[in-house]
VOGU-3710 file (C-alpha; in Angstrom, 3 decimals, decimal comma):
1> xxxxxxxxxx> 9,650/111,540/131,293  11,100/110,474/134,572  14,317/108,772/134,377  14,720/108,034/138,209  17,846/107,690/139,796  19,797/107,346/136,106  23,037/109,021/135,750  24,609/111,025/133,335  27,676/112,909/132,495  27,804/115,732/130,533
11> xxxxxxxxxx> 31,097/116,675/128,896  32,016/120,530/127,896  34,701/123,162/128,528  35,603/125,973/126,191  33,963/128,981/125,042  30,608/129,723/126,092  28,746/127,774/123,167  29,506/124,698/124,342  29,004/125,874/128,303  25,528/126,890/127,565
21> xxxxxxxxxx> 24,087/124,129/125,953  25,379/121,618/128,425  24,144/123,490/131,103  20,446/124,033/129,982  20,574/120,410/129,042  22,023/119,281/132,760  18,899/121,655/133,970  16,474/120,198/132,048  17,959/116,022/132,932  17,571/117,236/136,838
31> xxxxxxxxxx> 14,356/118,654/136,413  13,477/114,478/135,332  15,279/113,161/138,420  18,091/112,293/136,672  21,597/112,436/138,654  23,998/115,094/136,753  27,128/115,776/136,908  29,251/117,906/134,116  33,085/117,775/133,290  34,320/120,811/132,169
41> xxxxxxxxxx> 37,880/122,781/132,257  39,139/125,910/133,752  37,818/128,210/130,894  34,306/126,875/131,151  33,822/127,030/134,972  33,913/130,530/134,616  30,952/130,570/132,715  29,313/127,874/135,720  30,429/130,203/138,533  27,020/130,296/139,334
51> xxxxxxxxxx> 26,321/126,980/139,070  22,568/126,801/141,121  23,964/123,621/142,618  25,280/121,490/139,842  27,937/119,035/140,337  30,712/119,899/138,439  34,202/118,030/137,945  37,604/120,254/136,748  39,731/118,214/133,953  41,615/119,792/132,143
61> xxxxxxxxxx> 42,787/118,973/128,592  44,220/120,284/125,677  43,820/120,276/121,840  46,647/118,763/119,998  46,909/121,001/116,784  49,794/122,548/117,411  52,442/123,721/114,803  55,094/124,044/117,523  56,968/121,109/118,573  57,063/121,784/122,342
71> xxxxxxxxxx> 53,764/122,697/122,646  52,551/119,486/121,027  54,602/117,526/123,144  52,689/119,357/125,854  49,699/119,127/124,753  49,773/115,398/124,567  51,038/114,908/128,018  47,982/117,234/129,238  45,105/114,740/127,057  46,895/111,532/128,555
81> xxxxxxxxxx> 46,829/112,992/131,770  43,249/114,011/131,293  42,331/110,520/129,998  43,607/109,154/133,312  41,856/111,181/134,866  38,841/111,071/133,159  39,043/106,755/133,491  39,480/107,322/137,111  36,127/109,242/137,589  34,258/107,177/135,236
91> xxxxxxxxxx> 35,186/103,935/136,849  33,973/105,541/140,490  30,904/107,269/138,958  29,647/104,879/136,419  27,438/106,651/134,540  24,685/105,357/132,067  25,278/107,968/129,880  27,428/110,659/128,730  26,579/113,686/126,379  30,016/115,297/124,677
101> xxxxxxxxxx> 28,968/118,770/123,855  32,231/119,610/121,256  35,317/120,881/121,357  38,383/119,339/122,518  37,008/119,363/126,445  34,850/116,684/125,806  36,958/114,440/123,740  39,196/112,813/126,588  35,637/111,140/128,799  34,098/110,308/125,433
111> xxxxxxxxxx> 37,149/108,148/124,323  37,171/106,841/127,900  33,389/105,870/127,800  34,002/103,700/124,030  36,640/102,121/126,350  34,674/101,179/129,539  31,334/100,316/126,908  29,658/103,573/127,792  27,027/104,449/125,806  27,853/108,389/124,790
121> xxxxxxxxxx> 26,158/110,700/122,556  27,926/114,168/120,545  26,164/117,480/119,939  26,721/119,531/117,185  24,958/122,857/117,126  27,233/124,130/114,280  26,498/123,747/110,439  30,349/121,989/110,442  31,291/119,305/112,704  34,223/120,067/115,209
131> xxxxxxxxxx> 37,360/118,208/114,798  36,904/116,746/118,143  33,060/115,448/117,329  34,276/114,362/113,931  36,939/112,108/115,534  34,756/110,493/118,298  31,784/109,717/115,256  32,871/105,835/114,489  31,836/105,383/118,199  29,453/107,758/119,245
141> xxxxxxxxxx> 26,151/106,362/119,434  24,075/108,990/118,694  24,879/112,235/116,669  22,550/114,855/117,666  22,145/117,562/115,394  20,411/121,307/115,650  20,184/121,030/111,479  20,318/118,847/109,537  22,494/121,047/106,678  25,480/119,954/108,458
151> xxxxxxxxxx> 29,129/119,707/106,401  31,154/117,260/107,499  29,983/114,156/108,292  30,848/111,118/106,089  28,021/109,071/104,611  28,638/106,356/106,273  27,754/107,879/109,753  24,774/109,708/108,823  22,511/107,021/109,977  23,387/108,071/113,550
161> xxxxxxxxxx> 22,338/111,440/112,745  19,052/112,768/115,042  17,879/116,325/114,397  16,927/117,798/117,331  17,297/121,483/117,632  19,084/123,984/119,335  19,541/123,441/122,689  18,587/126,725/124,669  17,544/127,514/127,439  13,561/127,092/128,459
171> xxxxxxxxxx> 13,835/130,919/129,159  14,388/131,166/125,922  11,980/128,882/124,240  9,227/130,389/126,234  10,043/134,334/125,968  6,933/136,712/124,900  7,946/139,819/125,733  9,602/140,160/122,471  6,210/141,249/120,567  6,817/144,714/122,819
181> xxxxxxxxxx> 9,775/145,296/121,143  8,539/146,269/117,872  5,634/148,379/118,550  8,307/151,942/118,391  9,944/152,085/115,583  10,610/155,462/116,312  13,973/154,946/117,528  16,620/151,736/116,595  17,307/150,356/119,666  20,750/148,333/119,276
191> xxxxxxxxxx> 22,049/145,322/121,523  25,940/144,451/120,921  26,732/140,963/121,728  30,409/140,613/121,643  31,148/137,879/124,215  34,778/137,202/125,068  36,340/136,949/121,693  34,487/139,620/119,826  33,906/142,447/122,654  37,363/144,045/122,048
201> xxxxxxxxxx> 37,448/144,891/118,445  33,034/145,926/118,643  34,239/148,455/121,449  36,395/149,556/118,937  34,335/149,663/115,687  31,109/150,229/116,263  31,426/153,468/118,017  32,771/155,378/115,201  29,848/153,851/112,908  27,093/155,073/115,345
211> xxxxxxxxxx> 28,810/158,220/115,497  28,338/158,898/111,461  24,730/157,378/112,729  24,744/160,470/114,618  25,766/162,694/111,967  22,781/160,912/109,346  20,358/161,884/112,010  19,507/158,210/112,307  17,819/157,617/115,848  19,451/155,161/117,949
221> xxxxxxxxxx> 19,651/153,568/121,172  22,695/151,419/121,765  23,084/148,272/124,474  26,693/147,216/124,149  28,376/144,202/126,006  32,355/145,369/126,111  35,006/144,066/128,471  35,723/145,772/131,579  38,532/147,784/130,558  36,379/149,793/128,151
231> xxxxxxxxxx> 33,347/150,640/130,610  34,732/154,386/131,096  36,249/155,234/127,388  32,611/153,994/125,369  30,917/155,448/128,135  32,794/159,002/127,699  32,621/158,350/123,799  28,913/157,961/123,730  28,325/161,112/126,481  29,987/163,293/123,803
241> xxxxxxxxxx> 27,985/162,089/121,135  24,665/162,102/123,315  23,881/158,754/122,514  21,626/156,691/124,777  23,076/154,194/125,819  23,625/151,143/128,199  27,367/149,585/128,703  27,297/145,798/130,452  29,523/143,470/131,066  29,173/139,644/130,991
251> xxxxxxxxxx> 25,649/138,985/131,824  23,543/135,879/133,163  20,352/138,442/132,730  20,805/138,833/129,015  17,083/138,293/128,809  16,593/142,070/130,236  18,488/143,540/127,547  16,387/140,997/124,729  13,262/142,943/126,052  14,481/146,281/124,771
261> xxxxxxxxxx> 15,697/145,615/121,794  14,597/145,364/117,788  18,211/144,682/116,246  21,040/142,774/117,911  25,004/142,966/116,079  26,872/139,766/116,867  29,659/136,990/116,781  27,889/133,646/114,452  28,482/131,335/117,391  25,392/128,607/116,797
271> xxxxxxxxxx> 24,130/129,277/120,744  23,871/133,135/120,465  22,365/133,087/117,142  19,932/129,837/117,989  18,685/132,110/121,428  18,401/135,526/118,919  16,172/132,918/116,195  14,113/131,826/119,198  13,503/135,496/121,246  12,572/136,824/117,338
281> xxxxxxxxxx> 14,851/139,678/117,266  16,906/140,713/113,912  20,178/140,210/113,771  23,340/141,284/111,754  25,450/138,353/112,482  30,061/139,257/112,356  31,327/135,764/112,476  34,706/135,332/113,981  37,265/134,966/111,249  39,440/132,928/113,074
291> xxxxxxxxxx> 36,655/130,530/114,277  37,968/126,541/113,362  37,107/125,436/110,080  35,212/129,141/109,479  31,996/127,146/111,231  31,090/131,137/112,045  30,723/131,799/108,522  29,169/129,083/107,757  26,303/129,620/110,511  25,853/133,135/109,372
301> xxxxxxxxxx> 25,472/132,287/105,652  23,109/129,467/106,599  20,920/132,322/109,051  21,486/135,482/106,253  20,138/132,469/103,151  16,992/131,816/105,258  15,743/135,375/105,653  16,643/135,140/109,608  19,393/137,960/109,666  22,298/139,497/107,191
311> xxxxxxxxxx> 25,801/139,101/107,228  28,652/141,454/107,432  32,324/139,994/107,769  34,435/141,702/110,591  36,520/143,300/107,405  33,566/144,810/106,087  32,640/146,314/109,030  33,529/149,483/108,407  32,103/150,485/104,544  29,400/148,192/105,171
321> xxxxxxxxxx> 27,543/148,072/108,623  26,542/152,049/108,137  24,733/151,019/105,132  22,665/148,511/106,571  21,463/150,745/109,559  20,719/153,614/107,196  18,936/151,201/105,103  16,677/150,076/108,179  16,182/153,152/109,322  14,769/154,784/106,142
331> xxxxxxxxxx> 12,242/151,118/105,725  11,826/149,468/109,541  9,530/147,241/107,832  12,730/145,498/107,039  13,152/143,803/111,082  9,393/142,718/110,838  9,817/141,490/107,234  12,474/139,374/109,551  10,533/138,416/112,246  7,468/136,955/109,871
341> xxxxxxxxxx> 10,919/134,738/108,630  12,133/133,903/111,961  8,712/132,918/113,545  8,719/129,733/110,771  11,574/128,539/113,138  11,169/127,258/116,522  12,939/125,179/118,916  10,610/124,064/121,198  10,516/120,444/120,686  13,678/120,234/121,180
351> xxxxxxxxxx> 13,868/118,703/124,804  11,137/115,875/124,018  13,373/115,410/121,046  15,888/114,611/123,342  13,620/112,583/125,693  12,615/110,521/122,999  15,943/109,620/121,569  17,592/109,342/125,279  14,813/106,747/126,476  15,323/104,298/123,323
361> xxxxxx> 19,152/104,413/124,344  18,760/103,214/127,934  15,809/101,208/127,208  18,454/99,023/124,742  21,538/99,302/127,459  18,827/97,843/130,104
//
């Protein structure tokens, strides 16, 4: 589809599972000659540092569920300000369209755009709406949707519902090197995926349960994102232990590390769990117990019910993560019992999904 010399707007700021959505999506809207631009606050343009030439606009806003009084008051004076601001740019950009990717970042341009007769549409990748997507639904025109077992969403509304799919990245959608993977079972071969709310407390946990790995003479290979400050103790921790091993930081190349790999461990955001799904590598999905609403949870029981993964909560981690290993290790036929499960999902319609529903809009608007 070529939509010319349209614009758009993409709304997102946050955590990295609303970044990296938006930004395959503002990828895939340039690659159709569409003019792009995304909104997104300090936390998220550290995740678009690299941006590969995207136009990208700092608001900043703020969510106001607060339980103290001064930071409400705050808070409120930060979302007016941002609706200013975000009035101001819409009213010099004019875009056709805007797409609010969740989370409080994206709430300040949408309610601008019902105000200036923007068309906009909200993603939802979780199985929960967000409290900022549930608020903007009386005017949202579209609700697109990556399931359609979402909680949430009054019946009223659900006729703007579109299921589309996870939004990933092409990379994703078209990796094959995955079938590799499996060929050695010889040796588990372990990628931690901690990201910037989980890192900490894996580099602090897991080691201990690969060293009674150690001690079961269960064969492993470990691949563990941390933060910075733990590079040198994991990496002196796993040299005692002689445990091969890779330590990484934050990674843009997380592909590499999804071509060595037959079991990931891993936060329940929907993005990291929607690329794992798509790449066809096992997972044991920790959701974040302080995630809003427990949407974490609620992602991993919807993966774990499906045959895609299992599920350990972060405070079972301890008697219950050593268990599963061992169990995998004594039957590997248990990962490609999981793969046969995970191939009957795919999201590779989802950009002509998109396409589809996105040409109706501006075919009514015109």
């Amino acid at each position: 589809m070529n939509y010319k010399t349209k614009k758009i707007v993409i709304a997102t700021g946050g955590t990295g599972g609303h970044i990296f959505p938006a930004f395959s999506l503002a990828k895939h809207f340039i690659e159709n000659k569409f003019d792009v631009e995304i909104i997104s606050d300090k936390r998220g343009l550290k995740y678009l540092k690299s941006n590969h030439g995207l136009k990208v606009t700092q608001i900043e806003t703020s969510t106001i569920f607060k339980k103290n009084v001064f930071n409400l008051f705050f808070s409120v004076l930060v979302v007016l300000y941002s609706v200013l601001r975000s009035f101001i740019f819409l009213l010099r950009k004019k875009p056709d369209l805007i797409f609010g990717m969740g989370g409080y970042s994206s709430f300040p341009v949408c309610l601008v755009a019902k105000i200036l007769k923007i068309p906009f549409i909200i993603y939802e990748n979780n199985l929960h709406i967000g409290k900022a997507n549930k608020y903007l639904l009386p005017y949202a025109k579209k609700v697109f949707v990556s399931q359609n077992e979402l909680d949430g969403i009054p019946q009223k509304y659900e006729r703007k519902i579109c299921k589309i799919g996870n939004i990933v990245r092409k990379e994703i959608i078209n990796f094959k090197n995955h079938k590799e993977v499996h060929k050695d079972d010889s040796k588990l071969k372990i990628l931690i995926l901690g990201g910037s709310q989980a890192a900490k407390i894996f580099g602090e946990t897991l080691p201990k349960i690969f060293e009674k790995c150690v001690k079961a003479n269960i064969s492993i290979r470990v691949y563990q994102q941390c933060l910075p400050s733990q590079n040198k103790i994991l990496s002196s921790f796993y040299d005692n232990l002689k445990i091969d091993y890779e330590i990484f930081n934050f990674s843009e190349k997380i592909l590499d590390y999804f071509s060595k790999v037959n079991l990931a461990i891993t936060r329940s955001g929907s993005s990291i769990l929607a690329e794992l799904i798509n790449v066809k590598i096992p997972f044991i999905s920790v959701p974040l117990p302080s995630s809003a609403d427990n949407h974490q949870l609620k992602n991993a029981i919807y993966y774990e019910k499906n045959g895609y993964s299992y599920l350990v909560e972060e405070k079972d981690l301890n008697s219950k993560l050593f268990e599963f290993i061992k169990m995998i290790d004594k039957d590997p036929r248990i990962l490609s019992q999981i793969v046969e499960k995970q191939k009957q999902h795919s999201d590779k319609s989802v950009y002509e999904n998109i396409d589809k529903q996105i040409y109706e809009i501006i075919n009514e608007k015109n």
